[in-house]
C-alpha positions in Angstrom: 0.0 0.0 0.0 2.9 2.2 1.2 4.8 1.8 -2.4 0.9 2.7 -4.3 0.7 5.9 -2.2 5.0 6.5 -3.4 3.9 5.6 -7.4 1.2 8.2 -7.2 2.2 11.0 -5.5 5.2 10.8 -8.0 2.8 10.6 -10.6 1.1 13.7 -9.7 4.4 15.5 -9.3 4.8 14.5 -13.1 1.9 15.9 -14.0 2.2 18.8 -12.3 5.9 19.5 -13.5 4.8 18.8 -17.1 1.5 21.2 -16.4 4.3 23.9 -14.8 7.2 23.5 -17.7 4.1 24.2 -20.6 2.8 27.0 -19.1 6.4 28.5 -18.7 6.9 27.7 -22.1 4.5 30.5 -22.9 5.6 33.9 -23.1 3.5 37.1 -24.9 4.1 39.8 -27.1 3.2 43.2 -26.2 -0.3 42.9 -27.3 -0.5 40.3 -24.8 -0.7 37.8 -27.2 0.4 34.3 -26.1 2.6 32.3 -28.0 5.5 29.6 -27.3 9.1 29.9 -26.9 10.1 26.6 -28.1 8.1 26.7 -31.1 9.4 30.7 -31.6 13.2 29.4 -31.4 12.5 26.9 -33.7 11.1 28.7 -36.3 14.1 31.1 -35.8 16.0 28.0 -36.5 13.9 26.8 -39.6 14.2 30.1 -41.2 17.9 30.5 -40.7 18.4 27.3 -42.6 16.1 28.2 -45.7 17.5 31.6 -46.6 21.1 29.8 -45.9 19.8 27.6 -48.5 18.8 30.4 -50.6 14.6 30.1 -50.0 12.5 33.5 -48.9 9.5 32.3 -47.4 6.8 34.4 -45.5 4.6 32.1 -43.1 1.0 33.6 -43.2 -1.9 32.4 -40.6 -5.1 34.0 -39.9 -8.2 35.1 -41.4 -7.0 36.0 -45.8 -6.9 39.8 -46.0 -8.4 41.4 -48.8 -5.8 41.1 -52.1 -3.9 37.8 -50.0 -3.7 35.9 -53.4 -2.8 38.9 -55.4 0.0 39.4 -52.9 1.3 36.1 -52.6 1.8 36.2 -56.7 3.0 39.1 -56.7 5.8 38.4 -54.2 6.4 34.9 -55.8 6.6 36.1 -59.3 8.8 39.3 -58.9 10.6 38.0 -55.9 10.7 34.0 -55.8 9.4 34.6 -52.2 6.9 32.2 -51.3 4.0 32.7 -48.6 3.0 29.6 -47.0 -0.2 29.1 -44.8 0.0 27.4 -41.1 -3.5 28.2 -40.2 -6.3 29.7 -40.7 -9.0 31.1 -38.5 -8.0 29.5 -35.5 -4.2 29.9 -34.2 -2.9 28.4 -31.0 0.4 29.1 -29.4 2.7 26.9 -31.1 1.5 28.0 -34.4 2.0 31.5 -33.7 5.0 31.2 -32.1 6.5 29.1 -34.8 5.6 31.4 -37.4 6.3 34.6 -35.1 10.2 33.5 -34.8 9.9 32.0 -38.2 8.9 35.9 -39.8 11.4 37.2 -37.3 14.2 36.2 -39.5 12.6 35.9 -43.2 11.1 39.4 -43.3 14.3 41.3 -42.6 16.5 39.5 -45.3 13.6 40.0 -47.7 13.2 43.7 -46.6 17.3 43.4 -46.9 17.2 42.5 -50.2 13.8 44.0 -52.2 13.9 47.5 -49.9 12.8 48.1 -46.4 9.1 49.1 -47.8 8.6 46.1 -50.5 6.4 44.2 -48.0 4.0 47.2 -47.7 3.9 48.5 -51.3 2.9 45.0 -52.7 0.0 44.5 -49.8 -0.9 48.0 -51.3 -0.6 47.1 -54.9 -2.4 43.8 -54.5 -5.3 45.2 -52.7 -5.7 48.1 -55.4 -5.7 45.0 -58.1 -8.6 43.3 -55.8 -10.5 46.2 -55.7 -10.5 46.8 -59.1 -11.2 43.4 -60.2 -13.7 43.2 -57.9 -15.7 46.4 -58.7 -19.0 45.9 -60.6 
């Protein structure tokens, strides 16, 4: 009985350690959105390795903006950057913080290479071309 009561209190000290080391995996930007650190850092580390290998690649989550095609064809054809999607709608955490560390390092080399502003006047440029395909 004695050696039941030893397996589960170290159980629950497992549980709770694996409970305590998650949450502290958490951290948040300064819109107090949450996202996690291990899955920032690797992102980091992901996107080191593609522009080492020569690929520019955006990762986009979230609701599509108005133009979002437009702009990822622009970027792809005059560029060769490519925009992929992790998620849509709904983003949790990991997924944000992966893409988060992952943007952290693409989006300066691209801005490095194309101009500091190229990000913003093709997000302009595409959602001019949506509006105007889209008029009736």
């Amino acid at each position: 009985m004695m050696t039941l009561r030893i397996l589960l209190a170290v159980l629950i000290s497992v549980i709770v350690a694996a409970c305590d080391e998650k949450e502290s995996d958490l951290i948040y930007t300064a819109e107090k959105i949450p996202y996690s650190r291990s899955a920032y850092d690797a992102g980091r580390v992901e996107a080191e390795a593609d522009v080492k290998a020569g690929r520019l690649v955006i990762l986009d989550y979230g609701v599509p903006r108005k133009g979002q095609n437009e702009f990822e064809a622009l970027l792809r054809e005059r560029y060769e950057v490519e925009v992929r999607r992790v998620a849509n709608e709904v983003v949790n955490p990991t997924i944000y913080g992966r893409a988060f560390g992952y943007n952290d390092v693409s989006k300066p080399e691209i801005k490095r290479r194309f101009g500091n502003d190229v990000l913003e006047r093709l997000e302009l440029e595409a959602a001019q071309t949506w509006d105007e395909d889209n008029s009736e």
